[in-house]
C-alpha positions, 0 to 999 in steps of 0.5 A, spaced: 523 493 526 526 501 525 520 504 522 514 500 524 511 497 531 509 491 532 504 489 537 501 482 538 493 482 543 490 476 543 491 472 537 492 479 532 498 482 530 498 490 529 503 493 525 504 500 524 508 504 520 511 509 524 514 515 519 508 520 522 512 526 520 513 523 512 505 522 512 508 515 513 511 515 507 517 508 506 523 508 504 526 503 502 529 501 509 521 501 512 520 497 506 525 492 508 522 491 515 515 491 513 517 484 508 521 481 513 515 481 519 511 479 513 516 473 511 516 471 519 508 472 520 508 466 515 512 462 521 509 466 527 504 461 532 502 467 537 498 471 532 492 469 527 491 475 524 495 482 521 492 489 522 497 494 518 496 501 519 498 507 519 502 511 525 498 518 527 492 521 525 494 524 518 496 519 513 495 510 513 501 510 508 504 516 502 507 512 498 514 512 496 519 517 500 519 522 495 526 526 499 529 519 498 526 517 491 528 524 489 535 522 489 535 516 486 538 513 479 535 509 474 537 502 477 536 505 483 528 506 481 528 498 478 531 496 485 526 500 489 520 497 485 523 490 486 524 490 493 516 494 494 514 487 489 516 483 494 513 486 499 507 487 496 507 480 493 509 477 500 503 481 504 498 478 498 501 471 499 501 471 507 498 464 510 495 469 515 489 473 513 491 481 512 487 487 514 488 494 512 486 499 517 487 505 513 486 511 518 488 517 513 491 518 507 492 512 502 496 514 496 501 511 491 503 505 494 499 506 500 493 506 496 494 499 493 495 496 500 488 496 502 487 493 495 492 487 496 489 486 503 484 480 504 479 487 507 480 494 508 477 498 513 477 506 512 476 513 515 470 517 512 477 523 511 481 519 508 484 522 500 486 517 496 490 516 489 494 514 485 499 520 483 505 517 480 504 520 473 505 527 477 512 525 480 513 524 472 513 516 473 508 510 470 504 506 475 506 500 476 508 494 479 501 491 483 497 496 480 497 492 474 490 489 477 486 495 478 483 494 472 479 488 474 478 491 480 474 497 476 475 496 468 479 497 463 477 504 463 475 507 469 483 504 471 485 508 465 481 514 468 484 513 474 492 512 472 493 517 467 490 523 470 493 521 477 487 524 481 485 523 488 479 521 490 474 519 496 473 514 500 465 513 498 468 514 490 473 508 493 468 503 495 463 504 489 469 502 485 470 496 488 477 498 491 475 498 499 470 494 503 468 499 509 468 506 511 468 507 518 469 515 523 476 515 523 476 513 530 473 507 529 477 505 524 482 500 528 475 497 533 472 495 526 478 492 524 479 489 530 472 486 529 473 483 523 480 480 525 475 476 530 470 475 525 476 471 521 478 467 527 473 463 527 475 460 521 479 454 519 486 457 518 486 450 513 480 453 509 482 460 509 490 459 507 487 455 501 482 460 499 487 465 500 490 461 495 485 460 490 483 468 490 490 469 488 491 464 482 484 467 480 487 475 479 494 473 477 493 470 470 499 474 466 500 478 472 507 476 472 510 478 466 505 486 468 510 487 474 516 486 469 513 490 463 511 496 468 518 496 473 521 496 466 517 503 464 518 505 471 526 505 470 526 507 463 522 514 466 527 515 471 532 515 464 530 522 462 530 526 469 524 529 468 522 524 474 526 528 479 524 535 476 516 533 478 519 530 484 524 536 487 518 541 484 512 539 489 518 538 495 519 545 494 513 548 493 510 543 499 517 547 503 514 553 502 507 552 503 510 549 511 514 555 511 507 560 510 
């Protein structure tokens, strides 16, 4: 994989996506990588258990690529969010256990990953955030389920205005499992993949199963309806003005 590592230890696969200088942020090349090792761990018979992580000490994942987005057409868009659906959908769907070891930042898409992973672990530092609609974009795709995570209105709340929050203010929503030291992070993701390995693979599969049937009541046709919104955004322009905006005002802050 270009844009990720893969490291297997004793029946545990590590993947790490390794775009530290763009807060490890995915293009849509990084995210073609990360579906096509999720596609081949349904196969794979040398681990049991997937640890996803971010490379760095900085951030787990920023989300989409803004540089890239940034030049992006309405078509391009809709085919971007199809393509991170399928990436999502196969992390939620692996017949192996997914832990999400979110080491840093978890914003955009990055912070739904821990939400469609089987557990999440996170640094006490982390910010996190859903702030698309200050890129002048609808949240979409899996984010569709939040609200039964948190309830309709807190999701609303939490959507609409784009702010970031805390790890604790995570973990009372219901959004992640653990807090831990940012140094502790990857060990205690560690522990609970061992914990995971005591269970009947069988069992396990079928459960995952199950748990997914009980979220995805209408699930499908929220997807479409948001990928939709998303493309009819990127029709205005105002998508790459927001996005342009904070590239350069980040550029100038790193120029200081």
């Amino acid at each position: 994989m270009k844009h990720s590592k893969l490291e297997v230890v004793e029946g545990i696969a590590y993947v790490t996506i390794n775009r530290p200088d763009a807060m490890n942020a995915l293009t849509r090349e990084a995210k073609k990588d990360l579906l096509q090792f999720f596609l081949f761990a349904n196969e794979a018979e040398d681990f049991r258990v997937i640890i996803l992580t971010g490379e760095g000490d900085r951030a787990f994942c920023a989300g989409t690529d803004l540089k890239e987005m940034a030049k992006f057409s309405s078509i391009d868009i809709e085919q971007m969010l199809w393509l991170e659906h399928r990436l999502n959908d196969a992390i939620r769907h692996s017949n192996k256990p997914v832990i999400a070891a979110v080491n840093g930042n978890a914003l955009g898409g990055g912070c739904l990953i821990p939400l469609i992973c089987d557990y999440s672990v996170v640094s006490d530092s982390a910010v996190m955030g859903f702030p698309e609609i200050k890129s002048g974009i609808p949240a979409s795709i899996e984010i569709a389920i939040v609200h039964k995570f948190v309830g309709l209105a807190k999701a609303r709340e939490l959507i609409y205005f784009g702010e970031t929050f805390t790890p604790q203010e995570a973990l009372a929503m219901g959004l992640v499992n653990r807090i831990v030291p940012k140094k502790d992070v990857l060990d205690t993701a560690k522990a609970i993949a061992l914990k995971f390995m005591t269970l009947s693979p069988t069992a396990l599969r079928l459960q995952k199963e199950l748990v997914n049937k009980w979220i995805e009541t209408d699930f499908v046709s929220a997807v479409e309806t948001s990928i939709y919104a998303a493309g009819l955004a990127f029709t205005t322009g105002e998508p790459q003005t927001a996005i342009n905006n904070f590239l350069t005002r980040n550029k100038a802050k790193k120029s200081k």
